[in-house]
N, C-alpha and C positions, 0 to 999 in steps of 0.2 A: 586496428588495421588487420585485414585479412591476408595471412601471409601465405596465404596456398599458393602451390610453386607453378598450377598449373591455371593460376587466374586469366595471367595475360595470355594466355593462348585462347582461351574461352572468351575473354573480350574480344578476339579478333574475330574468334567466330560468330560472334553478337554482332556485331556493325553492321557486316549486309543484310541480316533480320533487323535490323531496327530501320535501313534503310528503307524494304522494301515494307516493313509497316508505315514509315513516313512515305512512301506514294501510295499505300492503301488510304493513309489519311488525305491526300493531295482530291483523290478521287472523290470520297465522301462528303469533301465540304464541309458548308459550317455546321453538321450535325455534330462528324467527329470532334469540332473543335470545344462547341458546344459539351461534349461528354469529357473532356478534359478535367473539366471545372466541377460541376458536380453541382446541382443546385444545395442538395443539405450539405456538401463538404464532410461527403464518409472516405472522401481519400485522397492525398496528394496529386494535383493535377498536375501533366506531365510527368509522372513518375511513376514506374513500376517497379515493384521485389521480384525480382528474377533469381533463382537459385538451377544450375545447369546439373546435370546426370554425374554423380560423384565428386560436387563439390562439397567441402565441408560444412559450406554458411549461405547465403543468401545473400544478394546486394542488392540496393537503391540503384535503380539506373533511369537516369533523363530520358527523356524524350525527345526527338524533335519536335520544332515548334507546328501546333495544329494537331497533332497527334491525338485522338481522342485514346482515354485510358483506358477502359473496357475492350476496344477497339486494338490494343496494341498488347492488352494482355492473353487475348483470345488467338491472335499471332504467333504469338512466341510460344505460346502452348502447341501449338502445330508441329513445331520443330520437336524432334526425338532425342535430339541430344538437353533440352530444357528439360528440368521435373516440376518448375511450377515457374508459373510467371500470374501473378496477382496484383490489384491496385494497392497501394499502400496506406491501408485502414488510417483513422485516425481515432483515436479514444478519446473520452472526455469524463473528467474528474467526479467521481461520484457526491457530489455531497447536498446536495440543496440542504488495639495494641496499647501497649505500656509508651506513655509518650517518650520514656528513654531508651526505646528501641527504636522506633520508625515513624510516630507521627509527624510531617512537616510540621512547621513552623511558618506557616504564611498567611499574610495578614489581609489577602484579598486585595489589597488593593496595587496600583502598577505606579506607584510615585519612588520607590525603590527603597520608602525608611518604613521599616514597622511601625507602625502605631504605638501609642506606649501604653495603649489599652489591649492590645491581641492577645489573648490566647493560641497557645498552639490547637491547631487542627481546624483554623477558621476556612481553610478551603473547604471543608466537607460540605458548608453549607451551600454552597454553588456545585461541586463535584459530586451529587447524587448517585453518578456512575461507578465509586471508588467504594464504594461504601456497603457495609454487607447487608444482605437481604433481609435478615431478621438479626433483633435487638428486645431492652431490655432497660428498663429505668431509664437514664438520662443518656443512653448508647446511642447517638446518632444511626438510623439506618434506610436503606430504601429499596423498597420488593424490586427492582431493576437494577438493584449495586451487584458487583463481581468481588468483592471483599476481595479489594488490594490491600485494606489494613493488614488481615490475615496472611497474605503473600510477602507486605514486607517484614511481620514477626518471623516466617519460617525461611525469609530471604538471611535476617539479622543472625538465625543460630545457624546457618549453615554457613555462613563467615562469606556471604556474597550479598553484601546488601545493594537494593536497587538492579540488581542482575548485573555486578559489577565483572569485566572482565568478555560483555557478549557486547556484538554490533550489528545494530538494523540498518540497514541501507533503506531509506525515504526515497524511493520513486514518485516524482513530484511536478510540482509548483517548483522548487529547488525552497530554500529553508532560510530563514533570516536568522544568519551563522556567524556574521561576521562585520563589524564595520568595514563599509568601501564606498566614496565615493557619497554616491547620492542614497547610499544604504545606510541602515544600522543593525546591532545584532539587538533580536528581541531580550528585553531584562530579565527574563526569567529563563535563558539560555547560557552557562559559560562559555568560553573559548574551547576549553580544554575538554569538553566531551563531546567533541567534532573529530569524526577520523576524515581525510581526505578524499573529497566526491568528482562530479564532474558533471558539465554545463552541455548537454544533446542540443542544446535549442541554440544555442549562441556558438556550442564549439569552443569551449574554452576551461581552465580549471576552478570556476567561481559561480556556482551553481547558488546565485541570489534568487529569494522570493521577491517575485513581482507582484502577486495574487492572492495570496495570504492564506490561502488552502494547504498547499506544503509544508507551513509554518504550524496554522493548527495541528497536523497531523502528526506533525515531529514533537509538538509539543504533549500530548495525552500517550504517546510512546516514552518518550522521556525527558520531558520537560527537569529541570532543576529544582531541590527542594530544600528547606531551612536558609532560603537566604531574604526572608522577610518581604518578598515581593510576590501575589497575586496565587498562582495555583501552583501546583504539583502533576508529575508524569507517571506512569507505571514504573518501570522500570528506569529509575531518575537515576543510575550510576553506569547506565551500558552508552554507551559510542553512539554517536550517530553518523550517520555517511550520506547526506544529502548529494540524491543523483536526480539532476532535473530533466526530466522525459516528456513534460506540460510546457507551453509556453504559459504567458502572465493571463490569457484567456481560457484554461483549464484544458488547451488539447494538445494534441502529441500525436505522432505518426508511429508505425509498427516497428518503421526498421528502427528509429532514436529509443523507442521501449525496450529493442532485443539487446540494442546494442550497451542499455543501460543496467538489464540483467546480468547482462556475459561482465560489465565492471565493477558490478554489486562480486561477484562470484569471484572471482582474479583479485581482488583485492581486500579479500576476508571477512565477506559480510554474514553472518548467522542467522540472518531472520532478511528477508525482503519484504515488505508492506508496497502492493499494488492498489492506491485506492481511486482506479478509473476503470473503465471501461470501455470496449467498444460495443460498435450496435451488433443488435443482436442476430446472431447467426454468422458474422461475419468469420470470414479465415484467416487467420493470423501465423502460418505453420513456421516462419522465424523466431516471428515471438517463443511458440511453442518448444520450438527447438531448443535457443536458450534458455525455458523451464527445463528440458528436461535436464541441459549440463547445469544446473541449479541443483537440483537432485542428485546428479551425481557426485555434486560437490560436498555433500552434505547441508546445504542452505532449506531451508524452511521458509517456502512463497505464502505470504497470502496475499490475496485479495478479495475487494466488494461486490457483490455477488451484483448491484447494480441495482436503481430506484424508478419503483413503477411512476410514468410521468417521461422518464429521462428513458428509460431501456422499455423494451417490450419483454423481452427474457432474462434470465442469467446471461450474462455472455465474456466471453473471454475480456479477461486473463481469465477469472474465477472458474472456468472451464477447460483448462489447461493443467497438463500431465502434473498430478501430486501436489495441486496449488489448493490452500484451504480455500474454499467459500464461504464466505460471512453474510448473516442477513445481519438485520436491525433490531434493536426492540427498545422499549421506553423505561420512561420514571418507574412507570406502572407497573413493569413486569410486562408488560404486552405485545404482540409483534406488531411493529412500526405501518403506517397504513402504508406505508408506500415499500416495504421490504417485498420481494419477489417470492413467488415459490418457486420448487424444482428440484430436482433431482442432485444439483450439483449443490446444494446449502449444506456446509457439515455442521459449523456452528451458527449462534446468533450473539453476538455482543450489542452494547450501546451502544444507541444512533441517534436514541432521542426520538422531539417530536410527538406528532398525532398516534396515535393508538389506532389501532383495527376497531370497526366500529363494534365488535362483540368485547370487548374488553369493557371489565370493569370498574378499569380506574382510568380517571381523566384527565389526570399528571402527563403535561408534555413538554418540559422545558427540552430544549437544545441541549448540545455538549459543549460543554464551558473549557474554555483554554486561549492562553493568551496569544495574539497573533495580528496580522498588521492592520488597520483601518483602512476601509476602503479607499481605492484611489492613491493608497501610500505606500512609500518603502522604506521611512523612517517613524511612523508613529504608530501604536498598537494600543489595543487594547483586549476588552473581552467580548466577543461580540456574542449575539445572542440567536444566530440565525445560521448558525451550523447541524445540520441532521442531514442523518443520510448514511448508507451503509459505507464510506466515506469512514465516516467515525467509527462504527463498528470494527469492520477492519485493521483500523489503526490498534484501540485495543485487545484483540487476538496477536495482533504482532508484540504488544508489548507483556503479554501475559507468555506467548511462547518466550521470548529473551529468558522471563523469569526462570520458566521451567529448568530454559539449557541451563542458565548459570547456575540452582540449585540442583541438577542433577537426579530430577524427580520419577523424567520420562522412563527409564528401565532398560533403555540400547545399551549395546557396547558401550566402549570407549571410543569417543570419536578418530579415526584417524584420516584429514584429508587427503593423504594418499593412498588411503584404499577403497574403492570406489566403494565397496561392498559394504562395511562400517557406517560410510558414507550418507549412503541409500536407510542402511538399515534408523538412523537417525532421525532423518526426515518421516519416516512411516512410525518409529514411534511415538515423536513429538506429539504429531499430528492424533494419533489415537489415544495419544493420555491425556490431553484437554478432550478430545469425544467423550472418554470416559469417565471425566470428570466433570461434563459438566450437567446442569440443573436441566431437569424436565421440566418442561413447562407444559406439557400436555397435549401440545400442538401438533398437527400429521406431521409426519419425517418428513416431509418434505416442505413444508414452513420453518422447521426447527432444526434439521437435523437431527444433531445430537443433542440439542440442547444449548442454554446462556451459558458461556465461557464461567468457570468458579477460580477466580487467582488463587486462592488459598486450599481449595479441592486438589488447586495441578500443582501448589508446589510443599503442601505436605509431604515431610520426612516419607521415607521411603522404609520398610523394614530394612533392617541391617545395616542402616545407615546412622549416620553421628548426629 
């Protein structure tokens, strides 16, 4: 809730501007009402982000009925005493070691008893993405892996395994976290590595997957590991904070994403993962805003830089103040045919999928992780038709978790009460995975910096234990 003392005076001053937009709209007819609605549905009909001249935050405010929203945004822009008044976007989901240190122990499959044939480390054979680039005799590896093996050996001596001790807030689908109802919690999820989230779509504190996107996502951040069921997460000992900002149809409105940032941040999240987007070019300056108190909170934003098909550009969030951008890339080593270029790409993780047609390997399986069947909100499996920078995304967030928890990045000492610390955290993070990670050879602007390396960003640090 926005507690600014000087709200209700500015809502009284809004009334007669919203009225005399509602007999602007009375005049126009069924045009206005008609532009309410939106044929592609790029923004809440009847509803405008209104933010007024020194207010803190921004608000949702209704419309009357017939109001067209174009029509009622370009109104309240008029007024001097508003600093912006915009349609309220809507986004949509991007995604079309010594085994007694850190190898899981899971057995692929999701019936929840080992096999009494498994081996440990039979997820590698499905998780291509986990796995390091180059190998050796009988060393499982894959020129497109980010050697998580490597991240959890230097996760195990630094005495934080699994990035134990950090929390990602899941901006989402909302996460299959919990038994409720006509829900259940995914098997390859506990209880106990859930911090308390919250439900933008429904308004309430049970931020369930509907969709099963949110669930993948939480699940390659940090899925659960050695309890003999199915795959493994990056960071499979950090918190997760499931905050649903998607309804069960993968979209979401700007002001439920700001508002979902600002309780990622208020409620101690380390890492946020954004894996949607809106179209491209759109203006989001709420969203925005709460990026930038993310930043001064000390949080770590990413998100997906967005997939050619679905976006025509990069576009926000991934283009928002101090927010990583992620592209895609494959089995292969190669960048995803559907990954964007642009200026705002820092890194590229796995996304999976087709290859650019210059590459030259033809490896394009999906990103494997467990997550609900279609149509459900009690049965899962591993489905096989998740790509997309969607998955990229996801882990870049689970690879930063690692860094913070092993302490590799080179900032101060964090202190959230000093914004400066704060700040100074975020810009490091973010430039010790650039600096760590693989060249693939690609323009800076396909690439970035480079494919994320786990075990590049969380190598000991000199002078360190």
């Amino acid at each position: 809730m926005d507690r600014d003392p000087g709200e209700r005076v500015r809502m009284k001053r809004l009334l007669p501007i919203l009225a005399t937009v509602a007999l602007l709209a009375l005049g126009a007819g069924s045009a206005a009402a008609a532009a309410g609605i939106s044929p592609a549905r790029e923004f809440v009909p009847r509803q405008v982000v209104v933010k007024f001249d020194g207010q803190r935050r921004a608000r949702a405010v209704a419309l009357p009925a017939g109001t067209g929203v174009r029509e009622a945004a370009a109104a309240l822009r008029r007024n001097p005493r508003i600093e912006y008044a915009l349609p309220d976007y809507i986004a949509t989901a991007s995604a079309t070691a010594p085994v007694s240190l850190a190898l899981p122990n899971d057995s692929g499959s999701l019936d929840g008893i080992p096999e009494a044939s498994a081996s440990a480390g039979n997820w590698a054979f499905k998780q291509w993405n986990f796995l390091p680039s180059e190998g050796g005799g009988t060393r499982l590896f894959s020129p497109g892996g980010i050697n998580a093996v490597g991240a959890w050996e230097n996760l195990e001596e630094a005495g934080k395994p699994g990035a134990e001790g950090v929390t990602v807030a899941v901006l989402d689908t909302g996460v299959a976290y919990r038994d409720s109802g006509r829900f259940l919690r995914s098997p390859d999820f506990t209880a106990s590595q859930f911090a308390k989230g919250f439900d933008y779509i429904d308004d309430d504190r049970v931020p369930l997957d509907e969709n099963g996107h949110g669930t993948h996502i939480a699940g390659t951040i940090a899925e659960h590991t050695n309890n003999g069921v199915a795959l493994t997460g990056l960071a499979y000992r950090a918190k997760l904070m499931p905050v649903r900002v998607l309804d069960r149809n993968g979209r979401g409105q700007a002001s439920d994403i700001a508002k979902g940032i600002r309780f990622a941040v208020a409620h101690g999240a380390d890492v946020i993962n954004m894996s949607f987007n809106f179209g491209c070019g759109k203006n989001v300056p709420d969203v925005d805003q709460a990026l930038r108190e993310a930043f001064a909170g000390g949080v770590v934003a990413v998100a997906s830089a967005g997939n050619l098909g679905s976006e025509t550009c990069i576009s926000a969030p991934a283009t928002g103040p101090r927010v990583i951008g992620v592209g895609g890339t494959t089995e292969g080593g190669c960048l995803g045919d559907y990954s964007l270029a642009g200026r705002k790409i820092d890194l590229l993780a796995p996304g999976g999928g087709t290859p650019v047609a210059s590459c030259p390997s033809v490896s394009a399986r999906p990103i494997y992780q467990v997550t609900l069947r279609a149509g459900s909100t009690r049965a899962f499996g591993i489905p096989g038709n998740y790509v997309g920078t969607s998955m990229a995304a996801a882990h870049v967030s689970g690879v930063a978790a690692m860094v913070l928890a092993a302490d590799t990045y080179g900032g101060p000492r964090f202190s959230s009460e000093n914004e400066q610390s704060a700040k100074i955290r975020v810009k490091e993070v973010a430039e010790h995975l650039r600096k760590t990670a693989r060249d693939l050879g690609l323009p800076k602007n396909q690439q970035g910096a480079g494919l994320i390396d786990a075990a590049a960003a969380t190598y000991p640090r000199v002078g360190t234990s």
